[in-house]
LOLOVEX-966650 format. One line per 4 residues: for each residue x, y, z of N, C-alpha, C, CB. Coordinates in steps of 0.2 Angstrom, whole numbers. Glycine has a CB too. Layout:
<sites>
X,Y,Z,X,Y,Z,X,Y,Z,X,Y,Z  ...
</sites>
This chain:
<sites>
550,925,508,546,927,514,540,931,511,550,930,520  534,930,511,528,934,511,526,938,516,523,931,509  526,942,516,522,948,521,514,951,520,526,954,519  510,948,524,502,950,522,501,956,526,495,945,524
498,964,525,495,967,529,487,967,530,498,971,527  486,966,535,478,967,538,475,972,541,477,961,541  474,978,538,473,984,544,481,984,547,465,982,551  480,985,555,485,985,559,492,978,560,483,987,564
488,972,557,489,964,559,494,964,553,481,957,559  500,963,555,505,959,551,507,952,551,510,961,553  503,948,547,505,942,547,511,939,543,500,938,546  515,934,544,523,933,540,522,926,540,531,936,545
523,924,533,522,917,529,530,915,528,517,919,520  530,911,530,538,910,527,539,903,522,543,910,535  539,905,515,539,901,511,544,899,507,536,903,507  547,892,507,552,886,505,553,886,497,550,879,506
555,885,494,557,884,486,565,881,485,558,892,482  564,875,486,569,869,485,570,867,478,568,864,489  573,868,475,573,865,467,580,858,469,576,874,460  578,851,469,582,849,469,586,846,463,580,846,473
591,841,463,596,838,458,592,834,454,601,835,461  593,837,449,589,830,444,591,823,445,590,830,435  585,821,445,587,815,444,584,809,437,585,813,450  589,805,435,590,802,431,587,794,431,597,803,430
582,793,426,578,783,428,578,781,422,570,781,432  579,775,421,578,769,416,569,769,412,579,762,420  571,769,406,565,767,404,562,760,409,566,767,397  557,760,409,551,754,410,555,754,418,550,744,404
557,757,422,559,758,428,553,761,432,565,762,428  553,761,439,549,763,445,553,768,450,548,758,449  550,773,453,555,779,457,551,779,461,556,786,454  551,783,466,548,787,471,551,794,472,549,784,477
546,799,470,550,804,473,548,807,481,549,809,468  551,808,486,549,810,493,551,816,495,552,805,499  545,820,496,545,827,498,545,828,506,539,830,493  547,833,508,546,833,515,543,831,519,548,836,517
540,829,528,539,823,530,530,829,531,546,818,537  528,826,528,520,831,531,520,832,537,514,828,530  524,830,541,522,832,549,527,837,552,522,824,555  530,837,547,537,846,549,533,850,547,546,848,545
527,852,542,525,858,539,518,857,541,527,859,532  518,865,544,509,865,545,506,869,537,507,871,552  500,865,536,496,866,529,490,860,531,501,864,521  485,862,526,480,860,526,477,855,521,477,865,526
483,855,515,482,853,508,486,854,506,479,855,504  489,847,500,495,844,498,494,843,489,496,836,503  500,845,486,496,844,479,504,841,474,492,853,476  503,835,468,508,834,465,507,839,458,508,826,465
511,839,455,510,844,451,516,840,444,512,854,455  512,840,437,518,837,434,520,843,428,517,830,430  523,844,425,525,852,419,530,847,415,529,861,424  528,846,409,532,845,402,532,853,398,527,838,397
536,849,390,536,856,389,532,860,387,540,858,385  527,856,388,519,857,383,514,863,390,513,846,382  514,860,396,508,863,400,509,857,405,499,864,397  506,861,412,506,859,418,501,855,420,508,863,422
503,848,424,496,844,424,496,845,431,495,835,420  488,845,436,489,842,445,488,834,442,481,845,452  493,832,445,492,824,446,488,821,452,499,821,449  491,825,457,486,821,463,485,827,469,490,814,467
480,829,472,478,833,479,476,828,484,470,838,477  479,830,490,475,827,493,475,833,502,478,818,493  470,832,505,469,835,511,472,832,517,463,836,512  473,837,520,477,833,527,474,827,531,479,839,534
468,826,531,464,824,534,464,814,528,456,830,535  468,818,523,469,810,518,465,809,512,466,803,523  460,816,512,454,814,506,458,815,498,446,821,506  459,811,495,461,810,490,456,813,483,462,803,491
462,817,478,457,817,471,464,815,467,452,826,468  462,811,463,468,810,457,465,811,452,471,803,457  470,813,447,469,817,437,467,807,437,480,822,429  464,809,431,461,803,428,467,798,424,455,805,423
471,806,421,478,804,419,482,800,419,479,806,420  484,800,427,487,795,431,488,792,434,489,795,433  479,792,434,476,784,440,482,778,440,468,780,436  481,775,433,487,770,430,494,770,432,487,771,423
497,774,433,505,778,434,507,779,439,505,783,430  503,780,444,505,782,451,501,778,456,503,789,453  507,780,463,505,777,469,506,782,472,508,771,471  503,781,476,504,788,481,501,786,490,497,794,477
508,789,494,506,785,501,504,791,504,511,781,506  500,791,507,495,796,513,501,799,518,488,789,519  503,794,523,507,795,528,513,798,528,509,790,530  517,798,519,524,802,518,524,809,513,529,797,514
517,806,509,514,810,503,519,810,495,513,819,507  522,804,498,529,801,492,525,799,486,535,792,496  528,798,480,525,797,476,529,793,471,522,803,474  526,787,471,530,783,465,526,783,459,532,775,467
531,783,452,527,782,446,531,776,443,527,789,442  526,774,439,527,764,438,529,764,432,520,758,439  533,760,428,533,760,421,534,767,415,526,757,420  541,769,419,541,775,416,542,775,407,547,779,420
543,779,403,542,781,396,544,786,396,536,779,392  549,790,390,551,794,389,549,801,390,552,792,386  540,801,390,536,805,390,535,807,394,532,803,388  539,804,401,537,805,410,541,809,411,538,798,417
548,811,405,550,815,409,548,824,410,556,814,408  553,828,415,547,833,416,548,838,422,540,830,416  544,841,425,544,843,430,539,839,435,543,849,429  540,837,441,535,835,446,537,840,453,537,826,448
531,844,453,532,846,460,526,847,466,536,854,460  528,846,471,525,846,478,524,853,481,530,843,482  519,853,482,516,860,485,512,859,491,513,864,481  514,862,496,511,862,503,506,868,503,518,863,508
502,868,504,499,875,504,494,875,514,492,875,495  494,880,516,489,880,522,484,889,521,494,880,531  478,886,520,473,890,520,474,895,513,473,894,526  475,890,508,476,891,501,482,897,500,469,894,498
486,895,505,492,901,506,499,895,503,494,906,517  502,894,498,509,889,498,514,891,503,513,890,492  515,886,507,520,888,511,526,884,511,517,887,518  527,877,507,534,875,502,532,874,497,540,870,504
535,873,491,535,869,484,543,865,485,535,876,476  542,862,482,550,857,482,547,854,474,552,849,490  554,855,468,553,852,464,559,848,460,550,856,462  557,843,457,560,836,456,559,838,448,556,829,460
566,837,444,567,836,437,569,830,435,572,839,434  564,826,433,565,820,430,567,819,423,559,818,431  571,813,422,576,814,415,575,806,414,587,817,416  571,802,411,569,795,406,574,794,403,562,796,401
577,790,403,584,786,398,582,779,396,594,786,403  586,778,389,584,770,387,592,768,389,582,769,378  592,762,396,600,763,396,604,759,391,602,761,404  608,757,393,617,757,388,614,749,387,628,758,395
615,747,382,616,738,379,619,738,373,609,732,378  621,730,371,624,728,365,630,733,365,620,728,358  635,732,368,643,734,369,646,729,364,646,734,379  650,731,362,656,726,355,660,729,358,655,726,344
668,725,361,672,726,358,677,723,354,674,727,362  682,723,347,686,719,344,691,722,342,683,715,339  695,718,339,699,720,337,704,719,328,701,718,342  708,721,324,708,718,319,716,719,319,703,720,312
721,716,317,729,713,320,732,714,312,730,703,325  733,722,312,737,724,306,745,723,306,736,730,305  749,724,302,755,724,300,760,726,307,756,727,293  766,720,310,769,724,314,763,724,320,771,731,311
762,719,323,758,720,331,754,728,330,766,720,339  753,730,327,744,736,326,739,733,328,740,739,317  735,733,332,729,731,334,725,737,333,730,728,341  721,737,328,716,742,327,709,737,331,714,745,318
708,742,337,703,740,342,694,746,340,708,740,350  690,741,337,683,744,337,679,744,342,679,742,333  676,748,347,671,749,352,667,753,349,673,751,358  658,748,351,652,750,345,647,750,352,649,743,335
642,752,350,636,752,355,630,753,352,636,757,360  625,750,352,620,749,349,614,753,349,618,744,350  614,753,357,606,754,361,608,760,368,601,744,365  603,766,368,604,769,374,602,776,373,610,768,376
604,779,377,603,787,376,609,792,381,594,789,378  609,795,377,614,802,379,620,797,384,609,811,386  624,793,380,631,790,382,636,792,380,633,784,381  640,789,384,647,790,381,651,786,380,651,794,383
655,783,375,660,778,376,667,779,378,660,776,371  670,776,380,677,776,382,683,771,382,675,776,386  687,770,381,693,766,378,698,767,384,697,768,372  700,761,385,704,762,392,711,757,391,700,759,399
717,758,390,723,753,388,725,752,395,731,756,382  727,746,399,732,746,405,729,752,407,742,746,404  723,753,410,722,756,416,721,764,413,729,756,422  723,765,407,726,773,405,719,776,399,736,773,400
715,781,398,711,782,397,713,785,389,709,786,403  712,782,382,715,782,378,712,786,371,717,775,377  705,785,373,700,790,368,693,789,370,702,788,359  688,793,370,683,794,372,678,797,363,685,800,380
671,795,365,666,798,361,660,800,363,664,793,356  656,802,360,647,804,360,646,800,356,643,810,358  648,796,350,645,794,345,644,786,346,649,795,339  641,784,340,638,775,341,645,771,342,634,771,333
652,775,340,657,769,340,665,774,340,656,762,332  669,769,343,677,774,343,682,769,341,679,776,351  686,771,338,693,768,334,697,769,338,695,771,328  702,764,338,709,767,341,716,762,339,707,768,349
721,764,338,726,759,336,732,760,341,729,760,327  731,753,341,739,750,349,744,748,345,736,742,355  750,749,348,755,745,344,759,742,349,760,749,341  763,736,348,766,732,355,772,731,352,761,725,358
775,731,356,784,726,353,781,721,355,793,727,357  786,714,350,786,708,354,786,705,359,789,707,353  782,701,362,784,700,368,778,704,372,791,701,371  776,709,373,772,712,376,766,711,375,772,716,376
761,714,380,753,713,380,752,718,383,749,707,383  743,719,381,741,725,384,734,724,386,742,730,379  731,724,391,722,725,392,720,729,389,720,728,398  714,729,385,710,735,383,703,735,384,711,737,376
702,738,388,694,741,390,690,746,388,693,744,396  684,745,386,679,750,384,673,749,385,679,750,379  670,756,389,666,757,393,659,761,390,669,759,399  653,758,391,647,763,390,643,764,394,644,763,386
642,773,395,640,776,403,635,782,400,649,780,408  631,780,402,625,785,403,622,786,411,619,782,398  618,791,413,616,795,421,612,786,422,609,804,421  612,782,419,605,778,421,610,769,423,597,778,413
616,767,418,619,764,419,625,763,416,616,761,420  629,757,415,635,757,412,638,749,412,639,762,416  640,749,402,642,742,402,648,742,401,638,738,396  651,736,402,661,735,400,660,731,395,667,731,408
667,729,392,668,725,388,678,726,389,665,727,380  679,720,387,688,719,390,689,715,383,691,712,398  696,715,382,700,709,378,707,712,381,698,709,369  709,704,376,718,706,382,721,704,374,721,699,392
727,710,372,732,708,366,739,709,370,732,713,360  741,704,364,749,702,364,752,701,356,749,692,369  759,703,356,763,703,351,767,697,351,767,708,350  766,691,348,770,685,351,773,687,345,767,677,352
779,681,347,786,679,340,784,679,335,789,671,340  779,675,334,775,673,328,772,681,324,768,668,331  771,685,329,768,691,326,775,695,321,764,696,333  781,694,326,787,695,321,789,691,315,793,697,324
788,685,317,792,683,310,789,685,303,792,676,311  781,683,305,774,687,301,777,692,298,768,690,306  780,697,301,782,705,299,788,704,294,786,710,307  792,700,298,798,697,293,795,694,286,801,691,296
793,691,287,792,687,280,788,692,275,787,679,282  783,695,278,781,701,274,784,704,270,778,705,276  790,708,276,795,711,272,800,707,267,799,713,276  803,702,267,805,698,263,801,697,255,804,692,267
794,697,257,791,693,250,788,701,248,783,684,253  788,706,250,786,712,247,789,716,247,783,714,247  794,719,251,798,724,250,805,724,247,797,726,255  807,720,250,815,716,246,814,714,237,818,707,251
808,714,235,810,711,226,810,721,223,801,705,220  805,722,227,806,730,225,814,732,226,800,736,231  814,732,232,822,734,232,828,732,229,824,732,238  827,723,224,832,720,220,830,723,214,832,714,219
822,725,213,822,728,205,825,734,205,816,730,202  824,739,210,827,745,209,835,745,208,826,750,215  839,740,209,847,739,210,848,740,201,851,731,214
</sites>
């Protein structure tokens, strides 16, 4: 709240500061951001404002009455509607992200700011999941990710949450008795989207006799030479 004194005249400004939740968009994506409705706040002049880490740009002014000035900047990059004072930016790039804020002002006095943290992501593609079927039903299972930004990967056996990463890719080794199977999911999730990948293993007969016969033809001559 601001307090002006004038001689004996006490006038009382009562000023907003809404910092809202970041929000998170896809590269080459489209947004809107909507600031509150112009007709709940008395003011005379309306202003978009953008701040990277560098310096702060006006995007766009405009007066109650609709007269418009837009940066040259952003001619290209924005829309802007009269009636909501909402603002969409088209074709975002990394570069957009930043600070965007909204400032109401009446008789060059701010009377709300509301401001919007924008966060540009390249989302989640090319998910691999596989597997390679070592000795004794081992299923060493690889989940890799190609393309994206600030993700995370995730491994999921039967429903159960089995090992997680930051990095491009995650390991992990399953073991099954005969006869059994198992789902294995693996998920990549970033604020902007998120891909799956599945496969389903099983230890059949065949996977023991396999074990058997291994043992047979390599471990049993060792065991007759040592006699």
């Amino acid at each position: 709240m601001l307090f002006l004194f004038l001689g004996t005249l006490t006038i009382i400004v009562q000023v907003h500061c809404d910092l809202l939740s970041t929000i998170y968009a896809s590269r080459q994506s489209n947004i809107i951001l909507h600031p509150n409705s112009p007709k709940e706040i008395t003011h005379d002049e309306f202003s978009w404002y953008y701040k990277n880490m560098k310096k702060e740009k006006r995007i766009h002014e405009v007066t109650k009455s609709c007269t418009e000035d837009v940066s040259s900047t952003f001619a290209m990059k924005i829309n802007f509607k009269c009636s909501t004072y909402s603002l969409q930016l088209t074709n975002l790039s990394k570069e957009d992200s930043g600070n965007y804020t909204a400032i109401y002002r009446n008789h060059s006095i701010m009377v709300q700011r509301i401001v919007y943290q924008l966060v540009v992501q390249d989302p989640v593609r090319n998910l691999t999941l596989v597997f390679d079927e070592h000795f004794r039903c081992n299923f060493m299972l690889n989940c890799s990710v190609h393309s994206g930004t600030d993700y995370t990967l995730k491994l999921q056996i039967n429903g159960k949450i089995m090992s997680t990463s930051t990095g491009t890719y995650l390991k992990y080794l399953h073991s099954l008795s005969p006869g059994n199977k198992s789902s294995a999911v693996c998920t990549a999730v970033n604020k902007v989207n998120n891909i799956t990948r599945n496969i389903s293993l099983k230890c059949n007969q065949e996977n023991l006799q396999g074990s058997i016969l291994y043992m047979l033809m390599t471990v049993m001559p060792i065991l007759l030479y040592n006699l």
